[in-house]
N, CA, C and O of each residue as an XYZ file, in Angstrom:
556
protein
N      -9.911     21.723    -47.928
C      -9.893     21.173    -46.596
C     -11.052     20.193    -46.468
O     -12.137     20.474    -46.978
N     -10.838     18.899    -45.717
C     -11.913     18.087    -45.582
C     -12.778     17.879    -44.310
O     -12.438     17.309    -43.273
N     -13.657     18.309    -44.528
C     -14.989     18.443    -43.542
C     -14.923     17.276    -42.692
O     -15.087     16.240    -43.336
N     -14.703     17.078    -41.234
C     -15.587     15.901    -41.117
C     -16.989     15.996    -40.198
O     -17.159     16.974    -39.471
N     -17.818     15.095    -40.264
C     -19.138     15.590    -39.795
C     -19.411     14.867    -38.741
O     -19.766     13.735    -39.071
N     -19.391     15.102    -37.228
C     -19.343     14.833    -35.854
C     -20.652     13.583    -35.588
O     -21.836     13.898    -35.466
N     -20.199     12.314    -35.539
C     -21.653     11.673    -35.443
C     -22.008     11.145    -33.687
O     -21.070     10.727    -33.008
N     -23.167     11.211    -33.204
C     -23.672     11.395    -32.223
C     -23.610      9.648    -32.044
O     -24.299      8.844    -32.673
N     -22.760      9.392    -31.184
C     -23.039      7.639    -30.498
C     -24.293      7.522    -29.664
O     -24.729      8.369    -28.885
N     -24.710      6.553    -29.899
C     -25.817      5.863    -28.815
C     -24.923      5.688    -27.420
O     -23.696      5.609    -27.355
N     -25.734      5.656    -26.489
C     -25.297      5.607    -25.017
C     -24.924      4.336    -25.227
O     -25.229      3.659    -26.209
N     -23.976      3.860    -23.907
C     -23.615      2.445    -23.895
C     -24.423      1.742    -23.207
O     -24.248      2.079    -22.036
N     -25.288      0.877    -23.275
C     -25.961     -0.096    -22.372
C     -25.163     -0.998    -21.330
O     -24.459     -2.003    -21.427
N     -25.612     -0.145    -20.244
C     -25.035     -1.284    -19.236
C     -25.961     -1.920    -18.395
O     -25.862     -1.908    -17.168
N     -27.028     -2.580    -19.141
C     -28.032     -3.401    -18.538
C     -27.692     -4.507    -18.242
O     -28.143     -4.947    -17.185
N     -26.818     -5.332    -19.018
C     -26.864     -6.968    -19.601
C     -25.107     -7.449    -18.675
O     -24.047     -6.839    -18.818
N     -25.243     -8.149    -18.172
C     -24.149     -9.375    -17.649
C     -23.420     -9.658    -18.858
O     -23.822    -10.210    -19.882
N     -21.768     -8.979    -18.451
C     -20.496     -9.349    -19.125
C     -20.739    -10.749    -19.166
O     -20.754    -11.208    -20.308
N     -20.945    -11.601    -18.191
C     -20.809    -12.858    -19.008
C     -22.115    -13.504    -19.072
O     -21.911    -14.712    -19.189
N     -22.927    -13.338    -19.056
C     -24.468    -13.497    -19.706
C     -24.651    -12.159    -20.755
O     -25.196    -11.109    -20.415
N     -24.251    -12.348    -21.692
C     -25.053    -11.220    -22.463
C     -26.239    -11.112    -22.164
O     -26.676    -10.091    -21.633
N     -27.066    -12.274    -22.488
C     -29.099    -12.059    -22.576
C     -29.395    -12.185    -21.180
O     -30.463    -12.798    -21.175
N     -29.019    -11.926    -19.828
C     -29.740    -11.899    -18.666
C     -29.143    -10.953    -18.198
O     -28.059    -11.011    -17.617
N     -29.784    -10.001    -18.402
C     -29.980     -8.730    -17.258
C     -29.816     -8.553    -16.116
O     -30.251     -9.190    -15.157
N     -28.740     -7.079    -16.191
C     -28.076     -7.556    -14.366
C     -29.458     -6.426    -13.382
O     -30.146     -5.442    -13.654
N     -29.291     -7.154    -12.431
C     -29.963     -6.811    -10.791
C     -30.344     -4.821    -11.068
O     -29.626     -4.080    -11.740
N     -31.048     -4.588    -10.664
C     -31.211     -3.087    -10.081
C     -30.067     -2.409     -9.822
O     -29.870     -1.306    -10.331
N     -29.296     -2.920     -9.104
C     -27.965     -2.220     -8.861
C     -27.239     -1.932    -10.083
O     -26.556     -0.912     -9.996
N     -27.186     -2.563    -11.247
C     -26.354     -2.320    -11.902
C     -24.719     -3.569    -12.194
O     -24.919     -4.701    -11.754
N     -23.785     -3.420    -12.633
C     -22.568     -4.458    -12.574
C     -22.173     -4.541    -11.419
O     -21.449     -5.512    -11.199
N     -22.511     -3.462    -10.068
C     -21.944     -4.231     -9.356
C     -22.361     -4.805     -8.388
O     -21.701     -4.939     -7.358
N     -23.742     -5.319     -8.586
C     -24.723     -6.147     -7.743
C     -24.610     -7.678     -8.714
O     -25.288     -8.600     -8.261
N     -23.809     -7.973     -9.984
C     -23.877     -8.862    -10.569
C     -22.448    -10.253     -9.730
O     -21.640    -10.119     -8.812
N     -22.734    -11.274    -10.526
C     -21.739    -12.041    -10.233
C     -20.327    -11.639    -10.810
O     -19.241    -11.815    -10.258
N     -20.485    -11.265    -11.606
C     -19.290    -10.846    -12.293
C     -18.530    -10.126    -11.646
O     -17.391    -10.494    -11.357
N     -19.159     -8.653    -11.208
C     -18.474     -8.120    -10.068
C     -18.167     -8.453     -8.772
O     -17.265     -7.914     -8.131
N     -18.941     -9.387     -8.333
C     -18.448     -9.712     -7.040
C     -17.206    -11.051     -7.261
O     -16.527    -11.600     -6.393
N     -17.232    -11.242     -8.448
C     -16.089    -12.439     -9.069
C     -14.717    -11.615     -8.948
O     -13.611    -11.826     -8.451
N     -15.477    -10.337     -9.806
C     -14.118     -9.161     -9.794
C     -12.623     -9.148     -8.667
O     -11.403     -9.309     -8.641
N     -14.158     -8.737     -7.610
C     -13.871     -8.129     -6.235
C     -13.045     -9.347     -5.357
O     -12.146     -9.088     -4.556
N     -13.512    -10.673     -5.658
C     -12.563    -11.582     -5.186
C     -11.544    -12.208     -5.355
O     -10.830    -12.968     -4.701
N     -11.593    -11.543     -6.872
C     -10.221    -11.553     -7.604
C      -8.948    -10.835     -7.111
O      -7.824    -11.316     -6.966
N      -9.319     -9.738     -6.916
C      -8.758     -8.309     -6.486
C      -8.314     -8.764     -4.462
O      -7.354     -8.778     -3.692
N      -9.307     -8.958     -4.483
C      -9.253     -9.217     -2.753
C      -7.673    -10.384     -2.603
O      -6.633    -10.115     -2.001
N      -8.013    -11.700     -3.395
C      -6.750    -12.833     -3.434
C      -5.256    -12.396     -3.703
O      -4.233    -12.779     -3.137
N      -5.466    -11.232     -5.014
C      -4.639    -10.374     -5.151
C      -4.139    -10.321     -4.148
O      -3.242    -11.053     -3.728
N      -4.798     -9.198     -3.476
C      -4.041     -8.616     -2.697
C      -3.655     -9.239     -0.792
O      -3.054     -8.702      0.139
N      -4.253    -10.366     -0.917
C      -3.741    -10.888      0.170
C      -2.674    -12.016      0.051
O      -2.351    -12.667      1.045
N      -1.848    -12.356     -1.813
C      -0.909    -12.890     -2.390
C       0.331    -11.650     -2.394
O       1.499    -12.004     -2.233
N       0.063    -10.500     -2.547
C       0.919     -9.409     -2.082
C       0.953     -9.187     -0.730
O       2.066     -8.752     -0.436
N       0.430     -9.262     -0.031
C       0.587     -8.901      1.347
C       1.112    -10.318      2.086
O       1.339    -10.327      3.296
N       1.258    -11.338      1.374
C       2.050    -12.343      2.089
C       3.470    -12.284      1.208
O       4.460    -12.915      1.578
N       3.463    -11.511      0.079
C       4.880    -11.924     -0.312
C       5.860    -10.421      0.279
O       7.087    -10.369      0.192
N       5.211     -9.584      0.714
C       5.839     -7.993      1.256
C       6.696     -9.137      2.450
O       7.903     -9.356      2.561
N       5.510     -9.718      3.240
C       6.029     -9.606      4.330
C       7.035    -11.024      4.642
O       7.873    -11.190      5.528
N       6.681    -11.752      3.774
C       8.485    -12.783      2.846
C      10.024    -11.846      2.736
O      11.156    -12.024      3.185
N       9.245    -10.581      1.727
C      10.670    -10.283      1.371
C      11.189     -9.345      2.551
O      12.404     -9.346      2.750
N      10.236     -8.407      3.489
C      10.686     -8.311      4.718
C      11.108     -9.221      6.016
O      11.550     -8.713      7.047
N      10.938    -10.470      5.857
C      11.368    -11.365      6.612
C      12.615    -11.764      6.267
O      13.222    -12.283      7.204
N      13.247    -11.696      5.168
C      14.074    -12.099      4.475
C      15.140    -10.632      3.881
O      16.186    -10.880      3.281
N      14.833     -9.598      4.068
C      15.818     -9.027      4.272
C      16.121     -8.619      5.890
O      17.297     -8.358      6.143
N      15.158     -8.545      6.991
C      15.634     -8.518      8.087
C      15.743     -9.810      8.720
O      14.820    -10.056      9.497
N      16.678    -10.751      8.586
C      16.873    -11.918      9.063
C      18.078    -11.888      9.525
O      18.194    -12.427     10.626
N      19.146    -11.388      9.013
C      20.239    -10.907      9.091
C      20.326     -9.724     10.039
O      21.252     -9.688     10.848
N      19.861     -9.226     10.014
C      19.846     -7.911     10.720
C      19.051     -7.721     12.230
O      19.022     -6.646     12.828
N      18.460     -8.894     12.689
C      17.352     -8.678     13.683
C      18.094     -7.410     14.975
O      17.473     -6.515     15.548
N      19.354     -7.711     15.094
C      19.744     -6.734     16.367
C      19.525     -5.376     15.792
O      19.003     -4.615     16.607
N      19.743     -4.908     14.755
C      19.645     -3.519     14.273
C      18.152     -2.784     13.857
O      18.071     -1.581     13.609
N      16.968     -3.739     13.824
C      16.053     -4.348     13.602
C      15.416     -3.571     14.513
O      14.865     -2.477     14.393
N      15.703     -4.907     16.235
C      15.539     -3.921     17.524
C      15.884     -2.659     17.602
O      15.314     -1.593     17.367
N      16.767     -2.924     17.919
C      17.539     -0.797     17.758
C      16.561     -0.377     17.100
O      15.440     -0.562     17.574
N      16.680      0.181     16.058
C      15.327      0.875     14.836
C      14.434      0.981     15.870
O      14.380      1.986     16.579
N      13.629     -0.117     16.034
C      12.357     -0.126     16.607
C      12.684      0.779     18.608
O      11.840      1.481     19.165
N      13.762      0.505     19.068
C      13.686      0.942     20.520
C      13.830      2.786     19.935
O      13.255      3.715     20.502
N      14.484      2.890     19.042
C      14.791      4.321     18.424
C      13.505      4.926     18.099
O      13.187      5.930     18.736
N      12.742      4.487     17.235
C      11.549      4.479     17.024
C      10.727      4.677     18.112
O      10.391      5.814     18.446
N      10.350      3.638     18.730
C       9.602      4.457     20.157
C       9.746      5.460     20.997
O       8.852      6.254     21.291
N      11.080      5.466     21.495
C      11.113      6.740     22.279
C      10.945      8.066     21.148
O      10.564      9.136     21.623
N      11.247      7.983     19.582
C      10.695      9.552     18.907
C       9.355      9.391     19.561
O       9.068     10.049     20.561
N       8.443      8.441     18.964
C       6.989      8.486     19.268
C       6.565      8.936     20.920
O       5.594      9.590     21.300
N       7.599      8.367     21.660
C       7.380      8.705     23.252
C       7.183     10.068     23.157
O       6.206     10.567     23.714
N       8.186     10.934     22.360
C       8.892     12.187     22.540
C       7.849     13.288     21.551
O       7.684     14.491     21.749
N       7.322     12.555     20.607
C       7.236     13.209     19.411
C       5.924     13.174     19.048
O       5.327     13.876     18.232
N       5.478     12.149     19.843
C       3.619     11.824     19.701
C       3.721     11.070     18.265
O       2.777     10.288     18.377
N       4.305     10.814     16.936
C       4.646      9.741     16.015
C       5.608      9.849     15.797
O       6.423     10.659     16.240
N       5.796      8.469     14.527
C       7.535      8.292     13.905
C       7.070      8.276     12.742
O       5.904      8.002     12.456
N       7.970      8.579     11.957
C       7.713      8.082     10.546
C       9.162      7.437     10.290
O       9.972      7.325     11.209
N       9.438      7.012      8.944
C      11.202      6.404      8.582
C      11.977      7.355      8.791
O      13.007      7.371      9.465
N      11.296      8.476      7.986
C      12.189      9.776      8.004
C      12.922     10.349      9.223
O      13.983     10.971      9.283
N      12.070      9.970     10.171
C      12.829     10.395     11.682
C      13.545      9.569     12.302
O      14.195      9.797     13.322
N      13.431      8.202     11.503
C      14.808      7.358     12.099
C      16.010      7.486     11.552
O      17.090      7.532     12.141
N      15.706      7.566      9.909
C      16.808      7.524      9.250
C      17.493      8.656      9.396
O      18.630      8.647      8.925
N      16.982      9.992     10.110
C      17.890     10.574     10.548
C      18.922     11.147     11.460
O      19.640     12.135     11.609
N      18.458      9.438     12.247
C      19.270      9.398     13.719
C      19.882      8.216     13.615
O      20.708      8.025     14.507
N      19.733      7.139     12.638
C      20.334      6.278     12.726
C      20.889      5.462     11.113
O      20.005      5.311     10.269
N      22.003      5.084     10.844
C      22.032      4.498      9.250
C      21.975      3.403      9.419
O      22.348      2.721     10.374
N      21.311      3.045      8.129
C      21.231      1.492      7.717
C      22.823      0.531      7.628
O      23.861      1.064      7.237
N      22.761     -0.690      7.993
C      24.241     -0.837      7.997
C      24.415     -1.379      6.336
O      23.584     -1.755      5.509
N      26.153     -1.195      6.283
C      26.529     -1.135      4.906
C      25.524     -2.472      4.081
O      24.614     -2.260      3.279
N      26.012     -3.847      4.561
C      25.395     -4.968      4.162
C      23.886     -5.061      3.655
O      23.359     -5.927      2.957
N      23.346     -3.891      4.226
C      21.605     -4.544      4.549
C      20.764     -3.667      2.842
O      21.235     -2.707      2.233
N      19.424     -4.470      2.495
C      19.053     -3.688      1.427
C      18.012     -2.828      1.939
O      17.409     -3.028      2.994
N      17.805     -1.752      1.058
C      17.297     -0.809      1.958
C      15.618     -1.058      1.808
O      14.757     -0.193      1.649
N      15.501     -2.051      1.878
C      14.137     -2.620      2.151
C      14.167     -2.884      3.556
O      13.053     -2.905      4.079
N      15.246     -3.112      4.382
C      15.178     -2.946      5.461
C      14.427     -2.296      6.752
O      14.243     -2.738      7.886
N      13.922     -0.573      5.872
C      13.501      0.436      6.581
C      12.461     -0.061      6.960
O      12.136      0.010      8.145
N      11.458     -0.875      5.739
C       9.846     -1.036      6.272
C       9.476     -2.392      7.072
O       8.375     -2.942      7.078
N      10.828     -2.867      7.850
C      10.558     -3.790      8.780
C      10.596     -3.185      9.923
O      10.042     -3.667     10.911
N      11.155     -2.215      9.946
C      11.281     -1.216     11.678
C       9.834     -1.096     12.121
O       9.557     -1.741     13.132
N       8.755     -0.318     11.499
C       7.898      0.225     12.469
C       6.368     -0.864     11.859
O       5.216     -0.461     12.016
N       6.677     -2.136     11.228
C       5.716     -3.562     10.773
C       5.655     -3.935     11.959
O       5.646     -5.166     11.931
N       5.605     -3.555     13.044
C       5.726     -4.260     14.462
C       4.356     -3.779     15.803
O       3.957     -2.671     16.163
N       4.092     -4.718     16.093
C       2.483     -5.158     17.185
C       2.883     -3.151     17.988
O       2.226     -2.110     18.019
N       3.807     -3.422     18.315
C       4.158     -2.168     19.169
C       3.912     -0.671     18.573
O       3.921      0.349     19.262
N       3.647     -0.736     16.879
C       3.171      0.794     16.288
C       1.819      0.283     15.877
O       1.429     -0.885     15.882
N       1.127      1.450     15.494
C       0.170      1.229     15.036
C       0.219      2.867     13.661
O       0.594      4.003     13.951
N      -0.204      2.468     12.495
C      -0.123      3.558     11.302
C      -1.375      4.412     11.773
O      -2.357      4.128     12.459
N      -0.995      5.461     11.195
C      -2.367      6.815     11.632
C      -2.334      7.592     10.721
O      -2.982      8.636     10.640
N      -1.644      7.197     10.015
C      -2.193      8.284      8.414
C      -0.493      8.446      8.102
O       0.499      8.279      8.812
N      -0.694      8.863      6.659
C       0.555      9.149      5.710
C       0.786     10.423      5.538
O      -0.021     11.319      5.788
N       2.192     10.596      4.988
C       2.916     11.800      4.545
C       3.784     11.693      3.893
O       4.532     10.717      3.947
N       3.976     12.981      2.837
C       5.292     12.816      1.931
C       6.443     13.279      2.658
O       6.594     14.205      3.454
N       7.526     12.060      2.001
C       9.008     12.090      2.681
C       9.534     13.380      2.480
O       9.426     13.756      1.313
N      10.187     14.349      3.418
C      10.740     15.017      3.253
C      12.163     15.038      2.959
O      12.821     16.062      2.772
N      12.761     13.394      2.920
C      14.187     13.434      2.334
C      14.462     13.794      0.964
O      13.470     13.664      0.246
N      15.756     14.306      0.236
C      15.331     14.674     -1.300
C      15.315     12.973     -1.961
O      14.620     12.638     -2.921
N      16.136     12.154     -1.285
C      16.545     10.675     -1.964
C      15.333     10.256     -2.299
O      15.266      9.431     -3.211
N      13.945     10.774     -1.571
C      12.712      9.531     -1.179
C      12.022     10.196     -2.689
O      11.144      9.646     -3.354
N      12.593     11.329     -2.955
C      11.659     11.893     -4.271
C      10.071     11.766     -3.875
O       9.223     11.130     -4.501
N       9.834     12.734     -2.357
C       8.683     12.731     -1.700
C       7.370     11.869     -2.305
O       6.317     12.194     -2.853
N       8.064     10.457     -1.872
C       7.593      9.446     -1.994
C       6.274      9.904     -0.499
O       6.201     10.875      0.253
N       5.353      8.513     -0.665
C       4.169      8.947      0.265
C       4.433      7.717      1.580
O       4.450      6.562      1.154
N       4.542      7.805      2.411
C       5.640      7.373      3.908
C       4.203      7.610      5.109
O       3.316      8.451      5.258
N       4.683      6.158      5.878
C       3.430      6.019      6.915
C       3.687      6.909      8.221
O       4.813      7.113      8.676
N       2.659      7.344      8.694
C       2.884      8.226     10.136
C       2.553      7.180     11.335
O       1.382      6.802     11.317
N       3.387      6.621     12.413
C       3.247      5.665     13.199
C       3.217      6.333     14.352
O       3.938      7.316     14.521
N       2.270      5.825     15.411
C       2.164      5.979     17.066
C       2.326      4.694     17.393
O       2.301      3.698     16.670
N       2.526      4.819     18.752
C       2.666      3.960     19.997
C       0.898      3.566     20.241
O       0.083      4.481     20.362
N       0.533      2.282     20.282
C      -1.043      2.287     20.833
C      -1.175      2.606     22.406
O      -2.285      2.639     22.937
């Protein structure tokens, strides 16, 4: 049987600027450097290039649909009137999506000035494969 003999690594130095090797980052560490705050605005553009294309492809599957749209949403409020929140789950089980529409549909109902999100929960439908689903009030 062949031995092998466990060798002890040196710690990793994280003194030095990813992109300055030879200048030493700040007290803080990487993420007081430029690099990280390069990161972070990377990440930030990201995600405000996703959050304009969500709300494209929700504009664009409820375009077609705006009357059912309403409905949803008047359905939607009175649970919340009734219920103190809504989530999808409590619409979709008072009301169906119509045949035509994709079911991207759902997350244009409660995207509206009139809810406001207050924390999440897993779907209790079996279809959603307790996916993680927003909890909405009335402001």
């Amino acid at each position: 049987m062949l031995a092998v003999q466990a060798r002890k690594l040196a710690p990793v130095k994280r003194d030095r600027d990813p992109d300055e090797p030879g200048k030493a980052l700040p007290a803080g560490g990487l993420f007081q450097s430029g690099f990280a705050k390069r990161q972070e605005e990377l990440l930030a553009e990201k995600l405000r290039e996703g959050e304009r294309r969500k709300e494209v492809g929700l504009a664009r599957v409820s375009g077609d649909h705006s009357d059912w749209v309403n409905r949803a949403r008047a359905l939607a409020a009175v649970i919340a009137g009734e219920e103190g929140d809504v989530t999808t789950d409590d619409i979709q089980a008072r009301l169906s999506l119509p045949e035509d529409a994709h079911p991207n549909l759902w997350g244009s109902v409660l995207r509206a000035p009139m809810f406001r999100r207050v924390g999440y929960k897993k779907s209790t439908r079996a279809e959603a494969h307790a996916r993680v689903i927003g909890i909405w009030r009335l402001p």
